[in-house]
C-alpha positions in Angstrom: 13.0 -57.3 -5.6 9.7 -57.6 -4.2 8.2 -59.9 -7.2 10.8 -62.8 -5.9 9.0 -63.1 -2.3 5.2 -63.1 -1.4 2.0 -63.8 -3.0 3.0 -61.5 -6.2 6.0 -64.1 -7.6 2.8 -66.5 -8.1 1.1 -63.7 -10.5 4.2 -63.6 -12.2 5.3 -66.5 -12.8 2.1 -67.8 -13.8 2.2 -65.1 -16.5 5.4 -65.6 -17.7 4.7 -69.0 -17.8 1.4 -68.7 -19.9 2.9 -66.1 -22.1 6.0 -68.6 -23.1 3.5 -71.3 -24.2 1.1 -69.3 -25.5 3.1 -67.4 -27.9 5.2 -70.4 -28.6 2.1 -72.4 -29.5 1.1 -69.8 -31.7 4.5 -69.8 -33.8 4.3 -73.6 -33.7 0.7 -73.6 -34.9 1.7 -71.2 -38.0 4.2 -73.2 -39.0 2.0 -76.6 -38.5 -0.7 -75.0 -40.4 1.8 -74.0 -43.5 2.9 -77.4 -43.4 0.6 -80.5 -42.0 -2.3 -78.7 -42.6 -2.0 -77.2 -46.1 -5.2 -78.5 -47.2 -7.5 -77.4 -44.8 -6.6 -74.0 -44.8 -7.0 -73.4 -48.7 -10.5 -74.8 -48.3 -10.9 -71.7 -45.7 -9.2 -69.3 -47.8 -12.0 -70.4 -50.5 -14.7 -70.5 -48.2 -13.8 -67.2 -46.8 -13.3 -65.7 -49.9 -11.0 -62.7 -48.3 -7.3 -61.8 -49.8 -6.5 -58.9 -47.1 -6.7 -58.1 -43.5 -9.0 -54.5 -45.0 -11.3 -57.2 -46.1 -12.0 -59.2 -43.0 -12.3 -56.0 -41.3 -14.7 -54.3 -43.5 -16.7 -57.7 -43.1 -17.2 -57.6 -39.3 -18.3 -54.5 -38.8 -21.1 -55.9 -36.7 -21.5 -54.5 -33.0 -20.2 -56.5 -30.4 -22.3 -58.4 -27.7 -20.6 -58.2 -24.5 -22.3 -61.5 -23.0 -20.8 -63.7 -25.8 -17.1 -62.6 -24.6 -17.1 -64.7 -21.9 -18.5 -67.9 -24.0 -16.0 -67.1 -27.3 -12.8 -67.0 -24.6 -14.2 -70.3 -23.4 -14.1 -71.7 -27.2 -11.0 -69.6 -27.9 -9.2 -72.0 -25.3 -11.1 -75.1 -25.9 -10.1 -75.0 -29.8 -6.2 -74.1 -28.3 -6.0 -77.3 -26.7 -8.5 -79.8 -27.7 -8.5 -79.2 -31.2 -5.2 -77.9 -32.4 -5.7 -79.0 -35.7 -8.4 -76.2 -36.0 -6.7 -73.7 -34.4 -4.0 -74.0 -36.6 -5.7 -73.7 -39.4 -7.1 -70.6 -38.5 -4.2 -68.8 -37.0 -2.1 -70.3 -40.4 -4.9 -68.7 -42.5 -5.2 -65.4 -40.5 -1.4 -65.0 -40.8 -1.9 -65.1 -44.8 -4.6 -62.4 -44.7 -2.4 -59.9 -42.7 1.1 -60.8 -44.7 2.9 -62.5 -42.1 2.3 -60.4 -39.5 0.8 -62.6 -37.3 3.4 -64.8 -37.0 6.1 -61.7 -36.9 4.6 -60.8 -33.6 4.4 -63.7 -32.5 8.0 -64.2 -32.3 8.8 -61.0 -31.3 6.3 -61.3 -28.3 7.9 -64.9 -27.7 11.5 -63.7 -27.5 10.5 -61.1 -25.3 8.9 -63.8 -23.4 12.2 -65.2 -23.0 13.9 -62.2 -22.0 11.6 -61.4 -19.2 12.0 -65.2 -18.1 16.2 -64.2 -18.1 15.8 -61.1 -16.3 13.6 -62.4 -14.0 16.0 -65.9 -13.1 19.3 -63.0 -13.3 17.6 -60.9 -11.4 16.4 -63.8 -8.4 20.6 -65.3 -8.0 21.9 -61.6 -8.2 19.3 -60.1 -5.3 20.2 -63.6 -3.0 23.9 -63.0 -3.1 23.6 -59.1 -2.6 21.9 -60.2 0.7 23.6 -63.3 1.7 27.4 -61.5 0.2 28.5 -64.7 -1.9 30.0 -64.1 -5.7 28.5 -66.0 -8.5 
């Protein structure tokens, strides 16, 4: 396959790669927020003052400003992996609001993740000994 040789294996195995961690950090930062930081996220909850996912959406109904994209990725990231203790809190806490379905497709995403990573290793040994002619 063609994604095996070239520049385009880079492209993908940089994504699979960042698509593994980042999905895993996610379900790990649910499950740290439920558990380490307990405290911090019912102080949200009350400061929030939302009980559904309708709610928080009826609350930012507020257009969009394209040039703070660029600036709210940058803090997205910063919060990811300097200050995980906030992030999970606020992935924990956003996983409440919707029911558990944040950390539902998280996993799913995450074992697809891992699939993809399967295929793609299966995929590399079987396509090297179709050319060379060696069995497994």
């Amino acid at each position: 396959m063609e994604i095996h040789t070239g520049k385009r294996r880079y492209y993908v195995y940089t994504q699979l790669v960042f698509g593994l961690v980042f999905f895993s950090l996610a379900v790990f930062a649910i499950e740290h927020g439920n558990s380490v930081y307990d405290l911090e996220k019912e102080v949200l909850r009350e400061q929030l003052q939302i009980e559904s996912i309708t709610e928080l959406a009826e609350r930012t109904q507020d257009e969009i400003n394209l040039k703070d994209i660029p600036y709210a990725l940058f803090v997205f990231f910063y919060i990811m992996i300097f200050r995980f203790d906030i992030y999970s809190t606020i992935l924990s806490t956003l996983n409440d609001i919707s029911d558990g379905y944040v950390l539902h497709f998280s996993t799913v995403f995450l074992v697809e993740m891992i699939e993809l990573i399967g295929i793609t290793i299966y995929t590399k040994f079987t396509i090297k000994t179709e050319k060379t002619g060696d069995a497994f």
